[in-house]
Every structure is written in structure tokens, then in C-alpha cells.
C-alpha positions as CSV (number, residue, x, y, z in Angstrom):
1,X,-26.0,-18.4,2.0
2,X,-24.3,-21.6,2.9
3,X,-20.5,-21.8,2.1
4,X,-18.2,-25.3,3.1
5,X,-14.9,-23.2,3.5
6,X,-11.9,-25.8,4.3
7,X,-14.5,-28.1,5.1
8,X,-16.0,-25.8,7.5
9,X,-19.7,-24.7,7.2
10,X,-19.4,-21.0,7.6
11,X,-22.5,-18.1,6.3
12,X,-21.8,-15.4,4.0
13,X,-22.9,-12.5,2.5
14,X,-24.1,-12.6,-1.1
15,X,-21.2,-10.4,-3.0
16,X,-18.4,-10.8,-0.1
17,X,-15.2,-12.3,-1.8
18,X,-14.2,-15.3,-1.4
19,X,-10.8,-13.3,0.6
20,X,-13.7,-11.7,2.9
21,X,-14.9,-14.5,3.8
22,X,-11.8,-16.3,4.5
23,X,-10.4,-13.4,6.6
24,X,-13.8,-13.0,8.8
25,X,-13.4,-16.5,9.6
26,X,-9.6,-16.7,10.6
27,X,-8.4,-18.9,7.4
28,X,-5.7,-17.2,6.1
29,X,-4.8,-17.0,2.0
30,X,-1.9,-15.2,1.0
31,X,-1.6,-12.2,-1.5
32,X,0.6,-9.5,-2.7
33,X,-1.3,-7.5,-4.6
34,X,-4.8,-6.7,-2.1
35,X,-5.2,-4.2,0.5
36,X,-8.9,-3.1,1.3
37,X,-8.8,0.3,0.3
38,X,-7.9,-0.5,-3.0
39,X,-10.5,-2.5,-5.8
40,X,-8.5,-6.0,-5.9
41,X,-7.2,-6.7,-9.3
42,X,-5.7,-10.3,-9.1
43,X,-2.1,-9.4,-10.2
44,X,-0.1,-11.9,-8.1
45,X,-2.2,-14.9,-8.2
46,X,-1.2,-16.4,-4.7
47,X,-4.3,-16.1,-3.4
48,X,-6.5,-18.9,-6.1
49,X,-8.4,-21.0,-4.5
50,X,-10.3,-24.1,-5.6
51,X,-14.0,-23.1,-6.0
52,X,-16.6,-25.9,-6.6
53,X,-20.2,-24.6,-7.7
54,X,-23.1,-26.8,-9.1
55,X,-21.0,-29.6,-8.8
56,X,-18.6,-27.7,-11.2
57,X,-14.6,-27.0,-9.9
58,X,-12.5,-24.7,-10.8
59,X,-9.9,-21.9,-9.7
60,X,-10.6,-18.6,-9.2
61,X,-8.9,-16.0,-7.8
62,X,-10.3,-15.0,-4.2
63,X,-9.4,-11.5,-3.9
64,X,-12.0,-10.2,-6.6
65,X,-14.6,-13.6,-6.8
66,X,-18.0,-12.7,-5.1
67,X,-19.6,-15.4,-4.0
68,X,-23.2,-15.4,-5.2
69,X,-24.8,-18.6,-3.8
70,X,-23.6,-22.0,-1.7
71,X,-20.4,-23.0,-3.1
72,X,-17.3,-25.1,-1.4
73,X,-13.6,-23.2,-0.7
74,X,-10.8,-24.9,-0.4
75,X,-7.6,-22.8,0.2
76,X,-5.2,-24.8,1.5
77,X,-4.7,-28.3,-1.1
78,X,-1.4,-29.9,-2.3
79,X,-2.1,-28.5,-5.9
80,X,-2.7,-25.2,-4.9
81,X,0.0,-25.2,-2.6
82,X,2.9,-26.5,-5.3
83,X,0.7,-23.7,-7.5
84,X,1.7,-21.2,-4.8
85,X,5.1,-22.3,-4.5
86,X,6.1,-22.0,-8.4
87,X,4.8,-18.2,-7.8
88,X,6.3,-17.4,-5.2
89,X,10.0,-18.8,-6.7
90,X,9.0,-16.9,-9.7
91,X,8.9,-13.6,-8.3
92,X,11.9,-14.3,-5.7
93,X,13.7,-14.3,-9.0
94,X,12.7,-10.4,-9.6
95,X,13.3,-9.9,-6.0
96,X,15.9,-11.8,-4.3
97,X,16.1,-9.7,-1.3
98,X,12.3,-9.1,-0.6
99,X,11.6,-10.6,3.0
100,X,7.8,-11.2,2.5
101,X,9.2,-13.4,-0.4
102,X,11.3,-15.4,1.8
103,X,8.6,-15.6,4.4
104,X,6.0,-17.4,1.8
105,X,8.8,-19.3,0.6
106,X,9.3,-20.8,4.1
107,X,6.0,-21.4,4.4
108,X,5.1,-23.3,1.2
109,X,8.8,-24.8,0.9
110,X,10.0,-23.0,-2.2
111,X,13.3,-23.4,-3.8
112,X,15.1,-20.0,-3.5
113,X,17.2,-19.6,-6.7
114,X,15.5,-21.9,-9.0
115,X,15.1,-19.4,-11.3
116,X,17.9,-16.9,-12.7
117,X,17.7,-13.7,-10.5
118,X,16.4,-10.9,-12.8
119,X,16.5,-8.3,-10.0
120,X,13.8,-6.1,-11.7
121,X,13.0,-5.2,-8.1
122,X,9.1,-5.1,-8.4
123,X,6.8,-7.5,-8.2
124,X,4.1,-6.3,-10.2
125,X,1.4,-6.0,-7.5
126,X,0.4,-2.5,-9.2
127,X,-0.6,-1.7,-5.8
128,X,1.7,1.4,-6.2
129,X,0.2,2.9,-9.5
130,X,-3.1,2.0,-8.1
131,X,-2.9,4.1,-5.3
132,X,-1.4,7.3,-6.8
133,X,-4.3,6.9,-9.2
134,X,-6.3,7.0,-6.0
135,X,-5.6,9.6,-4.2
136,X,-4.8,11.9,-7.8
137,X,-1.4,11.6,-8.1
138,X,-1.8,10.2,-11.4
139,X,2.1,9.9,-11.8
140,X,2.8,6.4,-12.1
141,X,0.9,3.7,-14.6
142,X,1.7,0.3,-15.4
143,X,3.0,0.5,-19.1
144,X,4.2,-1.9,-21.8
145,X,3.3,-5.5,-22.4
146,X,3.5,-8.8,-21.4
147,X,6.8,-9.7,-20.1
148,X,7.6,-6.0,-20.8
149,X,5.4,-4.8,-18.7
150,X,7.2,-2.3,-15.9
151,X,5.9,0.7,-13.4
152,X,6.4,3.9,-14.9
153,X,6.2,7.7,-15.0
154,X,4.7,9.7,-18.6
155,X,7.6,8.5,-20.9
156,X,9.9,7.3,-18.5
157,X,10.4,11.3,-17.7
158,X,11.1,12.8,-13.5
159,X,6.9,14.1,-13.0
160,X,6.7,17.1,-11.7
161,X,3.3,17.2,-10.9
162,X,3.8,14.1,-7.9
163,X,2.3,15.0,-4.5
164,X,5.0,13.3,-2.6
165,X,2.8,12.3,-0.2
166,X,4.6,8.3,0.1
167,X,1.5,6.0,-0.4
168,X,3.3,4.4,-3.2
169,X,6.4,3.4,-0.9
170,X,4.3,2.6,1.6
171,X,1.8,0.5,0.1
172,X,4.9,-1.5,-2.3
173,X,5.0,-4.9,-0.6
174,X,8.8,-5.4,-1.3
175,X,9.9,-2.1,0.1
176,X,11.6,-1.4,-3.3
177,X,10.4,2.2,-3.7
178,X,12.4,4.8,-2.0
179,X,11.2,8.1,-0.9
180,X,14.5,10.9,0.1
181,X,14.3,14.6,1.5
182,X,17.5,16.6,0.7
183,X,17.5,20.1,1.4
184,X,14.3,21.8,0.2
185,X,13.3,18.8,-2.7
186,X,12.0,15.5,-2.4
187,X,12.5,12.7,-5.0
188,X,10.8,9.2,-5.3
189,X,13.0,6.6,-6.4
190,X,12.0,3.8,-8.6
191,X,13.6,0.7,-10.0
192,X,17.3,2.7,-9.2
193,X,15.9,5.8,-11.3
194,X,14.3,9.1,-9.9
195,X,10.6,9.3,-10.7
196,X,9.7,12.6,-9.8
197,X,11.0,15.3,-7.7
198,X,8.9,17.9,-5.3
199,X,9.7,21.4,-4.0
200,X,9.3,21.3,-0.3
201,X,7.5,23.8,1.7
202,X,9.6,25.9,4.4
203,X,7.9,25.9,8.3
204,X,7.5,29.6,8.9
205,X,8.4,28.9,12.6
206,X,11.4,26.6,12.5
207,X,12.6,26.9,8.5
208,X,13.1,23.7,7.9
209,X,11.1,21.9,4.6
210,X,8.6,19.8,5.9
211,X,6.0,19.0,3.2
212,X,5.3,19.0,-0.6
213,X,4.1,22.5,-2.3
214,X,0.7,21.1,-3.6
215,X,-3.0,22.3,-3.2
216,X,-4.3,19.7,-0.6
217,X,-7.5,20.7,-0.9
218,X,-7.7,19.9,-4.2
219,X,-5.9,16.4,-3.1
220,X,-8.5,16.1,-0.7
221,X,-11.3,16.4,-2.9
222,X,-9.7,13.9,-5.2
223,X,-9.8,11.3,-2.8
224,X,-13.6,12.2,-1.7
225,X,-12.2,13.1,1.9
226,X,-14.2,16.7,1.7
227,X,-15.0,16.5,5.4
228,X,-11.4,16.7,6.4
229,X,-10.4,19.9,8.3
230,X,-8.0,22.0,6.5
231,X,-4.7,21.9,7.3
232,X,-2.5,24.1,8.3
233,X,0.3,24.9,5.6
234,X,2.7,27.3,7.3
235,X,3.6,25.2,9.9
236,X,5.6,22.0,10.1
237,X,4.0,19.2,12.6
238,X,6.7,19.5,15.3
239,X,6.3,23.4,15.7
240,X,2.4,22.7,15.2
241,X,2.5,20.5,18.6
242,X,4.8,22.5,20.4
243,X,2.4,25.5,19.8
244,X,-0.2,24.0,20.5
245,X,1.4,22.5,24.0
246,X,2.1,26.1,25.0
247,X,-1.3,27.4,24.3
248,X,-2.8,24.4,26.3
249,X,-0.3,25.3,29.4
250,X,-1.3,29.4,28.7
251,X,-5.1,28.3,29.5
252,X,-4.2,26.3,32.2
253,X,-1.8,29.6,34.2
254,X,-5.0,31.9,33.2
255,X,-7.3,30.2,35.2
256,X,-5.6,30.5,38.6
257,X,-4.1,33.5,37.0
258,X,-0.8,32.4,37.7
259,X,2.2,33.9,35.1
260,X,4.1,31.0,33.8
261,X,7.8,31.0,34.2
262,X,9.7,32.0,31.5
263,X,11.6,28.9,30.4
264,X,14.8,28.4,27.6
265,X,14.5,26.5,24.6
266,X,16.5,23.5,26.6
267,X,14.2,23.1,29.1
């Protein structure tokens, strides 16, 4: 399959998106709301492209538009450019702070502060509820309609069935969803409000919380990672690596059957 990409004869895949394509062949196109683990869903709109098939143009979205035959790209015009610039000042105005937003706005030339600020602090990639759907979280869902539209937790209520394990913080493009550990609880923050709150497990070796009480297993199977060892629950990370460390160094005395020296905890 033949595809003129920028002016640029490259090959493709039948089914690849158009943002495959681009990406396999170093021509960059800018998004908000696509990460490859997730199915794309178009909810930003930066990344439409001009797409000219049978002699017919259009624009289409490149995250989620398969190319199924020998078709032109371009991605980088002065319409869609100004297209991408009204975005980008559009969603400055729910985000004024964001530093991805400034980033695109110096690179397409948008004019911070057209727009009143509206500081809803979210974007609406959906990138977050997407991914608690994914790995079974099912705590937050995009609810509401048209402008009303807003993330959300079952009737705006703290869920106490979250898994706290951070994918929606860490996936949110604009850095606008907070994740806290206080004491033996910790609470996901969202648009300024607590979403949910989760009891923390104790580490039977050192105390201190260090993960979510939830059935992983069950999170595991969820996500369709079933070939992942089990973990081990009683145990925080840092005491995990230390005991393993001092097995390692046990083995190593044993086979010259050498006694280690007895060390403090400062050493």
C-alpha cells in the first residue's frame, strides 16, 4: 500500500492509523488524548490531518483512521495548523497552568489568554477514565453532556472500591490529578475534590503502609496479565529488596563457608 505522507512516498500496512504511520516514519502530529495502550478515541482533535482519497479530501482524525488503501497525508498545512492553534488556546483556557499547553502553544503560535480562563483543570482527554476502566477500576466515567460534560466518580460520591494504583494520575496529560498517602489511607484528588479514598496495607517487616488493600489477583486478571507472578502482599518493596540482598550475600558466605559479620542497621 502506497501512502504520499507530507509529500513523502512511504509503505503501510492496511489497518495502521494514519498516527502509526506518521510516528514509524519520524513525522510527528500532536495529541492529547492517545497513548498505545489505550483504543484512541479522538477526544482532543489536535492530531486531524488532511486525508485525500479517490481524489476526495477531507479531515480525519489520525489517531483512530485506518488507512485501507493509497491515500495522501498531509499533517503539517497552514489550515490545519491555525485549526490546531484555536485548540490548543481553547483548552489553555481550562488549563492555564498546564506546561504541555504552553509547549504546543509555542509551537503553533497561540495567543495565551484569548479566551476567559475557566480553570476546570481537565482537558477532557478521557485518558484517565479510560484507563481505570482498563485495568478494573471502574471508578471514574466521563458523565454529563455537551459543555457539561466533566470526569467523575458514581454520583459525584468518594469510591470506595478504587485500587489506588495511580494510572489515572499518571496517564492525565496536565498533571491535574493528585494522588496523597497520609497515614494508613490514600485519597485521589480530582478537580480540587477527593474521589476516592483506600486503606493502606501495613509492611509486616517495617510497619509502614505501603500499598492499597485490594485482591490483585483479581486486578490482574482484569487486565488479562494472568501470567504475572504473584506478588508478595506482606511486604513493602524497600524491605522486599533488602531481604532479598541479604539472602543473595547468605549464599554467597555459604559457599566458602565463611560466617558473615554481624553488621548494625547503620552500616
Amino acid at each position: 500500500m502506497k501512502i504520499i505522507l507530507d509529500g513523502k512516498e512511504v509503505t503501510a500496512e492496511a489497518g495502521r492509523t494514519i498516527l502509526e504511520v506518521a510516528r514509524q516514519n519520524g513525522v510527528d502530529i500532536p495529541t492529547l488524548c492517545h497513548v498505545p495502550a489505550l483504543e484512541p478515541a479522538a477526544m482532543c482533535r489536535l492530531c486531524t490531518v488532511e486525508l485525500i482519497e479517490n481524489r476526495r479530501a477531507r479531515m480525519v482524525t489520525a489517531c483512530n483512521y485506518p488507512l485501507r488503501g493509497d491515500a495522501e497525508v498531509r499533517t503539517d498545512t497552514p489550515f490545519l495548523r491555525q485549526g490546531r492553534k484555536l485548540i490548543i488556546e481553547l483548552l489553555y483556557s481550562r488549563c492555564p497552568d498546564s506546561t504541555v499547553l504552553k509547549e504546543l502553544a509555542a509551537r503553533y503560535g497561540a495567543e495565551l489568554g484569548r479566551f476567559p480562563e475557566d480553570n476546570k483543570d481537565c482537558v477532557m482527554c478521557g485518558l484517565c477514565a479510560r484507563v481505570c476502566e482498563r485495568v478494573g477500576g471502574n471508578v471514574l466515567a466521563l458523565c454529563g453532556r455537551g459543555v457539561e460534560i466533566r470526569v467523575d466518580t458514581s454520583f459525584g460520591r468518594t469510591a470506595r472500591h478504587c485500587i489506588g494504583c495511580g494510572a489515572c494520575a499518571r496517564i492525565c496529560p496536565v498533571n491535574k490529578i493528585q494522588i496523597g498517602d497520609e497515614g494508613a489511607e490514600r485519597t485521589v484528588i480530582i478537580y480540587g475534590k477527593e474521589a476516592s479514598r483506600i486503606p493502606l496495607r501495613p509492611c509486616t517487616s517495617c510497619g509502614k503502609p505501603f500499598g492499597p488493600v485490594i485482591d490483585l489477583s483479581l486486578i490482574m486478571e482484569r487486565a488479562g496479565e494472568t501470567k504475572v507472578p504473584a506478588f508478595n502482599l506482606s511486604v513493602c518493596p524497600a524491605c522486599s529488596r533488602r531481604n532479598h540482598a541479604r539472602r543473595l550475600a547468605e549464599r554467597h558466605f555459604e559457599q566458602y563457608e565463611i560466617e558473615p559479620r554481624e553488621t548494625g542497621e547503620d552500616d
